[in-house]
Every structure is written in structure tokens, then in C-alpha cells.
VEXMI-495631 format. One record per residue (C-alpha): residue in three letters; x, y, z. Coordinates in steps of 0.5 Angstrom, whole numbers, padded with zeros to 4 digits, always signed. Last residue first. Layout:
BEGIN
ALAXYZ
...
END
This chain:
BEGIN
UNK+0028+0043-0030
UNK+0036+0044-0031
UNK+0040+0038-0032
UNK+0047+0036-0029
UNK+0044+0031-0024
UNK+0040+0027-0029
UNK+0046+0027-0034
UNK+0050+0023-0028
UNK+0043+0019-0027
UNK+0044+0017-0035
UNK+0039+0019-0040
UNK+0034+0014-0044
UNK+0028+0015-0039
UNK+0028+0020-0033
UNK+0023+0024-0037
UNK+0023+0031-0032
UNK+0016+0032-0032
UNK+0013+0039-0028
UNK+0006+0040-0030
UNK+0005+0034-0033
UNK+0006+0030-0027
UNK+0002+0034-0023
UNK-0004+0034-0027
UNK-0004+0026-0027
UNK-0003+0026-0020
UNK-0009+0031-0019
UNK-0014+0027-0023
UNK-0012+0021-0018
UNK-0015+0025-0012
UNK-0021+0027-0016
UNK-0022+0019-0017
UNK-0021+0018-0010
UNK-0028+0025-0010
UNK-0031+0020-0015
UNK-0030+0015-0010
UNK-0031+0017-0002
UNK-0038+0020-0006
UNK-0040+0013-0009
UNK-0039+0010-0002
UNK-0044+0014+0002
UNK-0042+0022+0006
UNK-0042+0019+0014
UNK-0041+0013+0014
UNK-0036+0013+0007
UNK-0033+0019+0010
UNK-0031+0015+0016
UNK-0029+0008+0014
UNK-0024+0012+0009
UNK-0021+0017+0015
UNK-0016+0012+0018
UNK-0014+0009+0012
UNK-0015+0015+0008
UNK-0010+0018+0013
UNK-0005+0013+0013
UNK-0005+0013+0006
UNK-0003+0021+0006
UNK+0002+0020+0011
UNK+0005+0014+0007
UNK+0006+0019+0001
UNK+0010+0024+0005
UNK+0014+0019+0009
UNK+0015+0015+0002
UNK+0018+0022-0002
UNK+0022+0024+0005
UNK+0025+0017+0004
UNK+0026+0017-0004
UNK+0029+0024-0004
UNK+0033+0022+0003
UNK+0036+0016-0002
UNK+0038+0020-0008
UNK+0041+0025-0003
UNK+0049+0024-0004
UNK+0047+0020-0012
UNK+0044+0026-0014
UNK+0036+0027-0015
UNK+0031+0025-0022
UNK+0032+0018-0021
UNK+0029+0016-0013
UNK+0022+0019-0013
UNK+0023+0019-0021
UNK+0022+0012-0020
UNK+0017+0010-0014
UNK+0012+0014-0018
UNK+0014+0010-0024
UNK+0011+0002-0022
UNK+0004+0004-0020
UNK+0005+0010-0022
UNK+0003+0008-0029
UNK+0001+0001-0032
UNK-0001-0003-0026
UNK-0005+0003-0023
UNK-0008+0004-0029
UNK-0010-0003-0030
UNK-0013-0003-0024
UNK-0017+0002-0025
UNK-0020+0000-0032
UNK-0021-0008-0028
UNK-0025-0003-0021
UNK-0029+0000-0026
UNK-0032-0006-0030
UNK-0032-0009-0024
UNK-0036-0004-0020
UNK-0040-0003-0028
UNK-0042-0011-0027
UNK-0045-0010-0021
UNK-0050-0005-0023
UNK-0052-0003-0016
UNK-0054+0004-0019
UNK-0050+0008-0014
UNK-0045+0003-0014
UNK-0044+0002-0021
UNK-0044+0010-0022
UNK-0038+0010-0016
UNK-0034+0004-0020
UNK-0035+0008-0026
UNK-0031+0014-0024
UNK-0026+0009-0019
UNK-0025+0007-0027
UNK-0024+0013-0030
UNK-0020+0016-0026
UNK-0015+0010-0025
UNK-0015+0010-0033
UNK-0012+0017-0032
UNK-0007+0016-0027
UNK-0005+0010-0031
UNK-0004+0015-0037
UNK-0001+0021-0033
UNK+0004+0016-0030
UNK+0005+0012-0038
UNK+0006+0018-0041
UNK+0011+0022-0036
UNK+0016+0014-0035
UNK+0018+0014-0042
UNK+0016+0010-0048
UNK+0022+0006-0049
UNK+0025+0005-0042
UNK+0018+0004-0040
UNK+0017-0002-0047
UNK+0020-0008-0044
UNK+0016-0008-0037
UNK+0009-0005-0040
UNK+0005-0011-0041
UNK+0008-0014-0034
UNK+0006-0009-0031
UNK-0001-0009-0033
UNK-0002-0016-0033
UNK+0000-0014-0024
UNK-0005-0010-0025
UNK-0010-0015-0027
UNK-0007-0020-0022
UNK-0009-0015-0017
UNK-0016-0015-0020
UNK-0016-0022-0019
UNK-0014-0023-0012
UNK-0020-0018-0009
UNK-0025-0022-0013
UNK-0021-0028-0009
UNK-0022-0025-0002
UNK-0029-0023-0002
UNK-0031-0030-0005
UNK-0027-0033+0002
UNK-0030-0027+0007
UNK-0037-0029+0004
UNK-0043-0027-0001
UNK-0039-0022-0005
UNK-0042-0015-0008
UNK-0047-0015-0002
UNK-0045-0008+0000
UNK-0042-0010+0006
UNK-0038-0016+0003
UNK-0035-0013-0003
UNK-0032-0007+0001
UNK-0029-0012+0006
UNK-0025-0014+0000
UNK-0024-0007-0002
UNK-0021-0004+0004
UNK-0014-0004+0004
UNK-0014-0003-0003
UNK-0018+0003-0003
UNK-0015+0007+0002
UNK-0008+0004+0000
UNK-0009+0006-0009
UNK-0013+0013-0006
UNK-0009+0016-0001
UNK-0002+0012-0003
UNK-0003+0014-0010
UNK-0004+0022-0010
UNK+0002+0021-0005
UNK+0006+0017-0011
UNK+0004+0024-0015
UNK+0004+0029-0011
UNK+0012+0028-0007
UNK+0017+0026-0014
UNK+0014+0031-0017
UNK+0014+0036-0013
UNK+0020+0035-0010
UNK+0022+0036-0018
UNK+0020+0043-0018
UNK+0024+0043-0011
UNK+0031+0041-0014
UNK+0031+0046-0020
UNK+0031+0050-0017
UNK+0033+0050-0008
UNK+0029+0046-0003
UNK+0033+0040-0005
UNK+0039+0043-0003
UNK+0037+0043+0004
UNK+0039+0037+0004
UNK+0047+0038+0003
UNK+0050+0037-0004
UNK+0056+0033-0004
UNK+0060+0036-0010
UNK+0062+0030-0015
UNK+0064+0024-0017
UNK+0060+0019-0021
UNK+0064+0021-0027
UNK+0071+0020-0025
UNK+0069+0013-0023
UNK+0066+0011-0029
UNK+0071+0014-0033
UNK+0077+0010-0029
UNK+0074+0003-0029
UNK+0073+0004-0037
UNK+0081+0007-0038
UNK+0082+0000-0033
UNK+0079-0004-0036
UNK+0072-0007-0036
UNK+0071-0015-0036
UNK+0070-0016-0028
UNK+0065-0011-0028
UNK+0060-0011-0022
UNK+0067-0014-0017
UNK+0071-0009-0021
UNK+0065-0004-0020
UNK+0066-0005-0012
UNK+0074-0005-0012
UNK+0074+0001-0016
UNK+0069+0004-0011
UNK+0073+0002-0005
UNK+0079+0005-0008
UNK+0075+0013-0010
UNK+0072+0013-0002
UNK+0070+0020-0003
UNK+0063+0020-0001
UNK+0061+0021-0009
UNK+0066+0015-0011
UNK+0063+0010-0005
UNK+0056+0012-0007
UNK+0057+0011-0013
UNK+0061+0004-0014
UNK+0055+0002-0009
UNK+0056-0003-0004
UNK+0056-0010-0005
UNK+0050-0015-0004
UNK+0052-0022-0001
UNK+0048-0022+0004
UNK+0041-0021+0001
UNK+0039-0027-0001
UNK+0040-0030+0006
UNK+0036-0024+0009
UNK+0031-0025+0004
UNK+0029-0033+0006
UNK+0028-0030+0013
UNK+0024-0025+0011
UNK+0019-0030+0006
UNK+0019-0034+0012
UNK+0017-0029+0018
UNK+0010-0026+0014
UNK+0007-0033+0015
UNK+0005-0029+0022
UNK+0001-0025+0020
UNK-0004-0029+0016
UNK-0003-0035+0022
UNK-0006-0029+0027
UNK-0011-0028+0022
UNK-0014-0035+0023
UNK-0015-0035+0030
UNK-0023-0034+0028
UNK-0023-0040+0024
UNK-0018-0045+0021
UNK-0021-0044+0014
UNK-0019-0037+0012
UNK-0012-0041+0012
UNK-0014-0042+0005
UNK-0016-0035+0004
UNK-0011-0033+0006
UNK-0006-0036+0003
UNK-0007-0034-0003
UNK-0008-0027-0001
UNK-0001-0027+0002
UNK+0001-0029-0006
UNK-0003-0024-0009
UNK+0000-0019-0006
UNK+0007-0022-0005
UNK+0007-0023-0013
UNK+0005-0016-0013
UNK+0010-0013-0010
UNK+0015-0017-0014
UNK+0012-0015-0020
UNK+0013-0007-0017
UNK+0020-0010-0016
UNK+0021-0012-0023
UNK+0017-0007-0027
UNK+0022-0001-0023
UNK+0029-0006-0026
UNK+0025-0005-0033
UNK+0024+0002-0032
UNK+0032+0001-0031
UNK+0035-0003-0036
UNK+0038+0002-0040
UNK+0042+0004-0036
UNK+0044-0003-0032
UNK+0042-0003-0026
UNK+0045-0003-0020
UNK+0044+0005-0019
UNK+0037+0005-0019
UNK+0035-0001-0017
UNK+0039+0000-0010
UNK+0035+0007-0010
UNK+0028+0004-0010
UNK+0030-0002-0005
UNK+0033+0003-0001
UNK+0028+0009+0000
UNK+0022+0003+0000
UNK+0027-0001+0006
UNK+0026+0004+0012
UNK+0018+0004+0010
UNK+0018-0003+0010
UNK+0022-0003+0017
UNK+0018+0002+0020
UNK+0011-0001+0018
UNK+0013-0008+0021
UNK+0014-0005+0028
UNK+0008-0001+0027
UNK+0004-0008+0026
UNK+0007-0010+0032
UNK+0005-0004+0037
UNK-0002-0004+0034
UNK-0002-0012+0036
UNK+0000-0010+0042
UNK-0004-0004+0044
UNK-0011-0008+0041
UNK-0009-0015+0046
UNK-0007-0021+0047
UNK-0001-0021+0040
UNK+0002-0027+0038
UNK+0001-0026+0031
UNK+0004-0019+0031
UNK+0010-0019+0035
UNK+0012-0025+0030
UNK+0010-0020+0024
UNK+0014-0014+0028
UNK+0020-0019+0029
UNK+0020-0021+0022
UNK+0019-0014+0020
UNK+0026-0011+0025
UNK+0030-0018+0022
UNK+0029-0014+0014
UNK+0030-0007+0016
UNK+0036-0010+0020
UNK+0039-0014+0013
UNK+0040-0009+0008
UNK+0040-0003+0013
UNK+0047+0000+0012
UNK+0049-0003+0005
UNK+0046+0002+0001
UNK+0051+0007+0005
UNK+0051+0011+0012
UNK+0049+0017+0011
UNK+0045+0017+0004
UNK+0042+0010+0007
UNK+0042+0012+0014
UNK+0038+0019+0012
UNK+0033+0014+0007
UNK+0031+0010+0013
UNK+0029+0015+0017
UNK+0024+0018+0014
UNK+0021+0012+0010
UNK+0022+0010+0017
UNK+0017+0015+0020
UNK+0012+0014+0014
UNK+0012+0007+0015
UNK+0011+0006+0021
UNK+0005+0011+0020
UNK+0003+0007+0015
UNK+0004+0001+0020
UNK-0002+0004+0025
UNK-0006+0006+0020
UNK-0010-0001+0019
UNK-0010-0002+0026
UNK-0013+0006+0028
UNK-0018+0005+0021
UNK-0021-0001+0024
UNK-0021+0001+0031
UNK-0024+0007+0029
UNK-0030+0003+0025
UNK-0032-0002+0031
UNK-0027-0008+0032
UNK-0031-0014+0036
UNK-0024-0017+0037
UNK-0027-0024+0034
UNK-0031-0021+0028
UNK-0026-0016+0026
UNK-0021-0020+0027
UNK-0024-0025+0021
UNK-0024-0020+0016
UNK-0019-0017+0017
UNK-0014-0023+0016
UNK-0016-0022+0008
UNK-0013-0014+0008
UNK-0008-0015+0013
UNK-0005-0020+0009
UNK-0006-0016+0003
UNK-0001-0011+0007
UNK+0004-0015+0009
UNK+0005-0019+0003
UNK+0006-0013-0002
UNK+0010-0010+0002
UNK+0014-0017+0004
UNK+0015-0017-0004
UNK+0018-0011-0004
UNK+0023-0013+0000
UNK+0025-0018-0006
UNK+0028-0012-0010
UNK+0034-0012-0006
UNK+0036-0020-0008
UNK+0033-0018-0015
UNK+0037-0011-0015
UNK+0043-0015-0012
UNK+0044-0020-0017
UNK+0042-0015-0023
UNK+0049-0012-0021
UNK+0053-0018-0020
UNK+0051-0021-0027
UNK+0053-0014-0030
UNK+0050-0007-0029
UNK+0054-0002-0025
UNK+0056+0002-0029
UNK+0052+0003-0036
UNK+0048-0001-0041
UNK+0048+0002-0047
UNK+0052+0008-0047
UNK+0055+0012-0042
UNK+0057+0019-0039
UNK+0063+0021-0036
UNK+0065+0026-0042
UNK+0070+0022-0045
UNK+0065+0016-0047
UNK+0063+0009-0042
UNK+0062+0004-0046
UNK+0058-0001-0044
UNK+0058-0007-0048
UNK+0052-0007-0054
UNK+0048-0003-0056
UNK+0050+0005-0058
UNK+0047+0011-0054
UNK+0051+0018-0054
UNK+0048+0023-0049
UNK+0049+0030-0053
UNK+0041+0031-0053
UNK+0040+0028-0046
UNK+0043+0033-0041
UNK+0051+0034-0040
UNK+0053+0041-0038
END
């Protein structure tokens, strides 16, 4: 069986060794590779986009449609149950279907959702159209997620996750921009905040067409000659000896999707579901609501100065992806994960002790130490080992099932955070946050399967 400590790794060009494993940068890598995972990637950058745009265009259609705060969380919820329901959906397709299968429909769905959104007359349209565009951002998580990890060079993986969580910021920071200038417009200016979301996806769908299908796919589903025809396109320097170990090491038994129920599946089920859901609840319940968080506890004195506050603590997350891009292939994805868990803790801790005290100083010491966790850690590897640790034949389901469990858990911080925070007090929503955070950090120490360094045919063939 191959695991991690008979793995031969050398620099270089790739060299796929007898067993089917390889060294240095493996199948399918290459120019055309890295192409695909960047054009893939940018869907990330319509998440980032949606969801911070969201939070700006909030702060306006609050006042103009009179929103109490059940009308806030329903809205708010509304594309994380999109979400939810497509991650499910979305990651079957995928694995059914192929990689290629929802490139292009999952993008036209959210421009049609965004479009939707914007001209909305009413609370049920508006909802409609913000779970429209739910649906096609959690149809694109389990196929974003799994695209990176089988068109990326071997060594090159952790960086290919940086990338896209890099992307998502970049949205993020991008839309609250944005925002924050079309503030001026007055109160219709969030439905030119939602509306905006149609160029950046129509500019995807360009990108996005040109993408090939996965050599793994394509070898693990059978289809041997179209599977050398797609690496021949990923490798045009391979030979045949190489075109044919590579292939042969991605066939296998397909397994069906009640293995993942079974050892050592359902021990990396929790790992792949606890962690990235520790993360929704309190990374969405807390993002959603910041600038508006700032505004009624006096921390920002307009919607403009909420806004930019809010964009420099994105930056800071986005720092810290940056700062751990080269170093997660080296360093591994278990250390970092606990560790941003860690400083999420200690910085939503901090942030309650600032609120209590009405120190602000401490609220953004806190929110700048919680930031950085979330940037250094499972801001970029719960997507990873949601998609890595499981084989070719259900890598996109693991993916999907993992982006429904966690956005069911955002969904409900989205609906229930303007509750508990009526009814318990903002420094009491965030310790217990930072409780949540805790239990992502001891679930991904009490079950770690390092993906790092190893192949995902070696990750197939090793016991938890």
C-alpha cells in the first residue's frame, strides 16, 4: 500500500515512478493545468464578491424596506440555503457527470440570480434571487475545490487552495470597494451593489470555456483514451512510458457513496464537515454582520466608515494568506488549521472583552488577531482536506456534502445571530464564537490526515 513514507520526491519535471505515484510536480500540472485551476478558481471570486456586497448593500436596504431583524437573518440566510442545497447537488453532478459539467451553468445561474436580485419589487423576489445565487456558488465550491486539486501540480496544491482563498478575498475586498462608492447613490444604491455581480460572471464564463476534463476522472470512470488525449493536452512533454504510469495510477475501483460511511472514510468525514462548518458558523455569522455591528455599537460613525473598517480587516486575512502561500506544501495543512483556529479564539475573545469594556482599541486588536487566524488557517485548508483526503470517484460529493453541512451551519448563524445578540448581548454571542472556533481547532487534532507531500492516489490508499 502506498502511503507517505515510500513516496519518492525529487525536483524537477515530473517523473511518475513504477508504483503510480509521482515526484515533483504530478499529473496533470503543466501550463494548461495551472490555466484551468485559475480560470476555475475565479468562481471564488464571485463568493467573495456576493457575500461582502451583501453586507455593504445591507446597510442601505435596511433603512429603505424598513427590515426588522427577522427580515434581516431570513435575507441574509437565504443564499446560504441556496448554498447548502447546491453544495449538495453540485458535488453529485460533478462526480456523475465530470469536472466539466457545471463549469459554465453554475456561472449563468448566478448572473441570472444577481440580475434577479437587483430588480427585485419585493422581500419574496429579492429572497428568490439571492437563493438563486446561493445555489450556483454552493454548486461551484465542490467543483472549484476539486478542479484545484486535480489540476495542480503535486507540490503546488496548498498554493492552488492560497490562490483561490486569495481570489475570494480579492472579490470581497473588491465589492466592498465598490460599495462603498456606490453608497453615494442613495437608498436604491444596493441594487446597483447586486447588480454588479453580472460582469465579473460573465467575464468567468469566457475564462472558463476552454477547461478540459480531468485525466482522473476520465481514467477512474473508464474512459482510458480520452484520458491520455486530456494529459497529452496538460503534458505535451510526457512520453508514452509516462502517459501510461499516470494513467494506470489514476484507475482504480469506484467506490459507492455509502463508503464514506464506512473506516477510514467516516473518520476523515469529520474532518472534512466539523472544521469548515466551526468556520461558516462563526467566519459568516460574524462577517455578515460586522459593518453593521460597527454601526450600532457606535464603533463607526456612517455606513461609508463601517464599510472601510470592514475592508481593512479583509485585507488582513488576506496578508495572511498571502504570508502562508509558499509555506502550506511545506508546513502542512493540520498546523496551520488548528493554529488559525487558535488565533480566531483569541481574537473573537479579545473582541468580546473590548465590547464589554467599550475599549475600542481591544475590538480591533481582537477583530485584527481573528482575521489573521481565519487567513492563516481554515480560511484556505478546511476547503482542502474537504476535497484531498477522499478518492477521485467521490472527491467532489465529499466536497459538496461538506459545503451543504457547513452552509447549513452559516445559515443558521446568519438567522440566529440578530437573535442571540438581542436576547443574550453581543459579548456573550462572541465568547460563545470563540467556543465554536475551539471545537474546529480540537477536531482537526483529534482526527488529522496531513494531505501535504503526498500524492491523492497515496491519500486513497492510506489508513486514517
Amino acid at each position: 500500500m502506498t502511503g507517505p513514507d515510500n513516496e519518492r520526491k525529487t525536483t524537477g519535471r515530473t517523473q511518475p515512478s513504477a508504483s503510480g505515484a509521482t515526484t515533483g510536480s504530478h499529473a496533470p500540472g503543466g501550463r494548461l493545468g495551472r490555466q484551468a485551476v485559475r480560470a476555475a478558481s475565479l468562481g471564488m471570486f464571485l463568493d467573495g464578491f456576493d457575500l461582502s456586497i451583501m453586507a455593504i448593500a445591507l446597510l442601505p436596504l435596511r433603512t429603505d424596506w424598513h427590515l426588522d431583524a427577522g427580515a434581516i437573518g431570513s435575507l441574509m440566510a437565504a443564499a446560504l440555503v441556496g448554498s447548502l442545497l447546491g453544495g449538495l447537488l453540485g458535488g453529485r453532478l460533478v462526480d456523475r457527470f465530470g469536472r466539466r459539467a457545471l463549469l459554465l451553468p453554475n456561472v449563468a445561474l448566478y448572473a441570472l440570480g444577481a440580475l434577479a436580485s437587483a430588480a427585485s419589487t419585493g422581500f419574496a423576489g429579492l429572497w428568490f434571487g439571492r437563493f438563486a445565487v446561493g445555489l450556483a456558488v454552493g454548486m461551484d465550491y465542490p467543483l472549484v475545490a476539486t478542479v484545484v486539486a486535480e489540476y495542480s501540480a503535486e507540490d503546488a496544491r496548498g498554493r492552488g487552495f492560497a490562490g483561490i482563498n486569495v481570489a475570494w478575498y480579492l472579490g470581497a475586498l473588491g465589492s466592498t470597494i465598490l460599495g462603498l462608492m456606490l453608497l453615494a447613490i442613495g437608498p436604491d444604491s444596493w441594487r446597483f451593489m447586486l447588480g454588479a455581480a453580472l460582469l465579473p460572471a460573465l467575464v468567468l464564463l469566457w475564462l472558463r470555456r476552454r477547461i478540459p476534463e480531468s485525466p482522473r476522472w476520465l481514467a477512474r470512470h473508464g474512459h482510458r483514451a480520452k484520458a491520455d488525449e486530456a494529459l497529452r493536452r496538460l503534458h505535451p512533454d510526457w512520453g508514452t512510458a509516462q502517459i501510461d504510469i499516470a494513467l494506470t495510477s489514476f484507475e482504480g475501483t469506484r467506490r459507492p457513496m455509502r463508503a464514506l460511511l464506512r473506516a477510514p472514510w467516516r473518520k476523515r468525514l469529520a474532518l472534512s464537515l466539523v472544521p469548515w462548518t466551526c468556520l461558516d458558523i462563526v467566519g459568516l455569522g460574524i462577517g455578515l454582520y460586522f459593518p453593521l455591528v460597527l454601526r450600532m455599537q457606535g464603533l463607526a460613525r456612517n455606513n461609508t466608515a463601517a464599510s472601510a473598517i470592514n475592508a481593512a480587516f479583509l485585507l488582513v486575512s488576506t496578508l495572511g494568506i498571502l504570508f502562508i502561500y509558499k509555506r502550506l506544501d511545506r508546513w502542512g495543512r493540520i498546523p496551520l488549521q488548528t493554529a488559525g483556529f487558535m488565533l480566531m479564539a483569541a481574537g473573537l475573545a479579545l473582541f468580546a472583552y473590548g465590547i464589554a469594556l467599550h475599549e475600542p482599541v481591544n475590538v480591533y486588536a481582537g477583530s485584527a488577531v481573528y482575521s489573521l487566524g481565519v487567513g492563516i488557517g481554515p480560511g484556505v485548508t478546511a476547503m482542502a482536506l474537504a476535497v484531498e483526503i477522499f478518492p477521485t470517484e467521490l472527491r467532489a460529493s465529499a466536497g459538496g456534502l461538506a459545503t451543504a453541512v457547513s452552509r447549513l451551519g452559516a445559515a443558521m448563524s446568519a438567522v440566529l445571530f440578530p437573535r442571540l445578540e438581542g436576547a443574550l448581548g453581543l459579548t456573550k454571542v462572541l465568547i460563545l464564537m470563540a467556543g465554536v472556533a475551539l471545537v474546529g481547532a480540537w477536531v482537526t487534532r483529534a482526527y488529522p490526515v496531513e494531505p501535504a507531500g503526498r500524492t491523492l492516489e497515496a491519500l486513497e490508499g492510506r489508513d486514517v
